[in-house]
C-alpha positions in Angstrom: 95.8 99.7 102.2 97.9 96.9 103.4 100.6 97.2 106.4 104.2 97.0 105.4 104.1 93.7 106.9 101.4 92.2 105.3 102.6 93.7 101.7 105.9 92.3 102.3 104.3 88.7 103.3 102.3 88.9 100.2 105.1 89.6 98.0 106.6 86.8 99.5 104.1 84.3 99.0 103.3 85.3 95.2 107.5 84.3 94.9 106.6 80.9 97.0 103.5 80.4 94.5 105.9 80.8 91.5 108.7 78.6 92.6 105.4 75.8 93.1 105.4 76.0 89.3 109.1 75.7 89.1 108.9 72.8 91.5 106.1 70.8 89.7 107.7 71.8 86.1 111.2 70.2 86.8 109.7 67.2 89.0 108.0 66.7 85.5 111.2 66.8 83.9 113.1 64.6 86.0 115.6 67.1 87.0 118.1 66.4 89.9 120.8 68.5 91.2 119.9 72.2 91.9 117.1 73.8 90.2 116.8 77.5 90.1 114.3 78.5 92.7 113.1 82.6 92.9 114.5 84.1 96.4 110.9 84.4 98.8 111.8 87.5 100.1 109.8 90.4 100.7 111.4 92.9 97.9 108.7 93.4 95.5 111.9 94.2 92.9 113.9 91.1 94.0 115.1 88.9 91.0 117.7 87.2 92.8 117.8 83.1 92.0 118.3 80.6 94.7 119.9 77.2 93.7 118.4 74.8 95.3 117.4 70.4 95.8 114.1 69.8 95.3 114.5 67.8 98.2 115.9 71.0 99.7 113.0 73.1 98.9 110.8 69.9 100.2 111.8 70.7 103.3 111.1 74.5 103.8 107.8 74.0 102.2 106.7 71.6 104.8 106.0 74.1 107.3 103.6 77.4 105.5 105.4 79.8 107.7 109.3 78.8 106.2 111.0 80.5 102.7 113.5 80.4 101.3 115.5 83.8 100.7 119.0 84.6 99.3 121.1 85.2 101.7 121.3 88.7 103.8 117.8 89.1 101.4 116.1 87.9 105.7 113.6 91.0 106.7 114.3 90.6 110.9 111.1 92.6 111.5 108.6 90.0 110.1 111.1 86.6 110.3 113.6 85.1 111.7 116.5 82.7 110.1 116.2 78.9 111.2 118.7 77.7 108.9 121.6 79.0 107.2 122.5 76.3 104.1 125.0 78.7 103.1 123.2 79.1 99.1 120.7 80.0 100.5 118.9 80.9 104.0 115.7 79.7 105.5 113.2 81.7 107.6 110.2 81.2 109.4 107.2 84.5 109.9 107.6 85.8 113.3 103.5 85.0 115.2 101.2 87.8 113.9 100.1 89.3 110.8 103.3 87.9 108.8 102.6 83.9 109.9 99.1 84.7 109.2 99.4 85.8 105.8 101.9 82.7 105.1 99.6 80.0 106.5 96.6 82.0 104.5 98.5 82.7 101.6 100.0 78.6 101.1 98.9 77.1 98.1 99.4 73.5 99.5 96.6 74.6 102.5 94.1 76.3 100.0 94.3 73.5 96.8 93.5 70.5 98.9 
C-alpha cells in the first residue's frame, strides 16, 4: 500500500497527465488566452479548474517536480509554493518520495 505521500503525488500526476491532453488538444486548436487547465493537486476528489496561458503552463511543466494547483489547494508536507500568479499557484515536491514520484511519474521524461 502506498504512503500518504506517494498516493497524494500520484494523484497529482494522473491530473498533470490529463491537463497534457488538454494542452496538446487546444495547441491543435489554435487556442490563445486561458485554457482550462485541471488543478494538480493531491485531492483524489479535486475538480477545481485552473485558468491558465499555455505559455503559462509551459513554464511549470519545464521542471517534473512543479504543478500547478488552485490556490490554498498547496499540501505544505510534500511541496512548497514557488510562485503565486494569483489564478493560480505553483509548487515544486519537497526532495524525497514526492520529487521522486514527479520526476518518475512525467510523461515528457518517460515518452521520449
Amino acid at each position: 500500500m502506498a504512503s500518504w505521500e506517494e498516493q497524494a503525488a500520484i494523484n497529482e500526476a494522473v491530473a498533470r497527465d490529463l491537463n497534457e491532453d488538454i494542452e496538446a488538444a487546444h495547441e491543435e486548436a489554435g487556442r490563445e488566452g486561458y485554457v482550462p487547465m485541471l488543478c494538480e493537486c493531491g485531492k483524489p476528489d479535486c475538480e477545481h479548474v485552473v485558468p491558465m496561458t499555455l505559455e503559462e503552463y509551459e513554464e511549470v511543466r519545464a521542471d517534473p517536480r512543479r504543478f500547478a494547483v488552485a490556490p490554498g489547494h498547496h499540501e505544505g508536507r510534500i511541496e512548497q509554493v514557488v510562485e503565486d500568479e494569483g489564478r493560480f499557484l505553483v509548487v515544486e515536491k519537497r526532495p524525497g518520495v514526492p520529487a521522486t514520484v514527479a520526476e518518475d511519474q512525467d510523461p515528457r521524461q518517460t515518452a521520449g
